[in-house]
C-alpha positions as CSV (number, residue, x, y, z in Angstrom):
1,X,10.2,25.6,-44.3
2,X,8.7,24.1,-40.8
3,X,11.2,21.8,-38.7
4,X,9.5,19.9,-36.1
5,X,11.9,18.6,-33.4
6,X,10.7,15.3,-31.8
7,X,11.7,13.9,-28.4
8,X,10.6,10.9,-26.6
9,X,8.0,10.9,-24.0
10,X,9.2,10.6,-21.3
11,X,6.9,7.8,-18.8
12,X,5.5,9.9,-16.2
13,X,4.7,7.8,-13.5
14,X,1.8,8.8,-10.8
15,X,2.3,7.7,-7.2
16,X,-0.2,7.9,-4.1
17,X,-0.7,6.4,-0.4
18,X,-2.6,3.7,0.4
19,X,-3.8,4.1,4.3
20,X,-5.7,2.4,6.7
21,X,-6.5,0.3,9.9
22,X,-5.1,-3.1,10.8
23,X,-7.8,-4.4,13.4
24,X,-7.9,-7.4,15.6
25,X,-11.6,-9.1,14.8
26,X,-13.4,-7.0,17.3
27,X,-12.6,-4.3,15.1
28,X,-9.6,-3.1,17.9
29,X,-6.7,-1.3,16.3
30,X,-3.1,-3.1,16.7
31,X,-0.3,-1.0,17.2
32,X,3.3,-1.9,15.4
33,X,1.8,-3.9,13.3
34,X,4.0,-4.2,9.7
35,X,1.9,-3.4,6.6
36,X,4.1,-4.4,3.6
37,X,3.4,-3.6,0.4
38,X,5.4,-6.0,-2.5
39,X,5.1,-4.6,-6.0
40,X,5.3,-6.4,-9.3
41,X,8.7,-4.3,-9.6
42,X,9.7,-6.4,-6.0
43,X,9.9,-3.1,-4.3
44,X,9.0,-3.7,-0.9
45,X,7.3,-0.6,0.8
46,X,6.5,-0.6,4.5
47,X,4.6,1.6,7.3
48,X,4.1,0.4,11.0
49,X,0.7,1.0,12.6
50,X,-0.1,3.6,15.3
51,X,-1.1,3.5,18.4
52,X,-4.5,2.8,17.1
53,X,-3.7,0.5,13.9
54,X,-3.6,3.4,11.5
55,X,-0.9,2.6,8.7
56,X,0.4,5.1,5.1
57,X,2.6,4.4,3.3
58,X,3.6,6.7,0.5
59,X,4.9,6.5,-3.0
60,X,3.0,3.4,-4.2
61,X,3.2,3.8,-8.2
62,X,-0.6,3.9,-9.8
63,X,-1.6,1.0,-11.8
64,X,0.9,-1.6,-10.1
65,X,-0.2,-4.4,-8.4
66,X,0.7,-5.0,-4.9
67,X,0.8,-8.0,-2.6
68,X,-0.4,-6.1,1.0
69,X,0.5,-8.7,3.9
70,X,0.5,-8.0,7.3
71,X,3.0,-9.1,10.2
72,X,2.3,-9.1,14.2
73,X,3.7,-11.2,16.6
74,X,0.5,-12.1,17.9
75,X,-1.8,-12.3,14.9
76,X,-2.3,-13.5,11.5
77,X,-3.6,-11.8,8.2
78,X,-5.3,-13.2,5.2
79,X,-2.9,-11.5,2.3
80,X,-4.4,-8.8,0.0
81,X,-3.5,-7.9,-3.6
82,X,-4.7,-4.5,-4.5
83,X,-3.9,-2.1,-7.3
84,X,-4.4,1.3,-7.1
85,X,-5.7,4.0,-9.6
86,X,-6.0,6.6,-7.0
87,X,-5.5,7.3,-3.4
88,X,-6.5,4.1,-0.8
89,X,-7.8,5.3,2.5
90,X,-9.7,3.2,3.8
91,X,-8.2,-0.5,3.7
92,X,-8.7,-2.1,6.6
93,X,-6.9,-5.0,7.1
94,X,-8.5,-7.6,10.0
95,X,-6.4,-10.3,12.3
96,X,-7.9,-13.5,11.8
97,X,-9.6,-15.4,14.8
């Protein structure tokens, strides 16, 4: 006689970073810029730029959707939505005029 045992799966959920530049139009990093990232959970993830407008920010859940806004004091961002399968490295995310 065979006994088979069955447990749930449990969800295994993959995270990665997104990373990137936030730019003034000439293409000029801004520093402390706020890169927010809102899930469709309303998890709200953030990462402030470097001195040169490079941003991460970590444990963003794969196959979410995600509202990416900006926030300077001096400029203004067009809001993104972006969901991930893999890692992001290269969103760059440009002041408007």
């Amino acid at each position: 006689e065979c006994t088979f045992t069955s447990e749930p799966l449990a969800p295994s959920a993959s995270y990665v970073s997104i990373s990137g530049r936030v730019i003034d139009p000439s293409g000029v990093g801004i520093k402390n810029a706020v890169v927010n990232l809102v899930g469709s959970d309303g998890i709200v993830r953030s990462a402030r730029t470097s001195t040169f407008g490079y941003f991460r920010a970590e444990d963003v859940e794969v196959g979410q959707t995600y509202v990416v806004m900006a926030v300077h004091k001096r400029y203004s961002f067009t809001t993104m939505v972006v969901a991930p399968l893999d890692e992001i490295t290269d969103l760059d995310i440009i002041a408007l005029e």
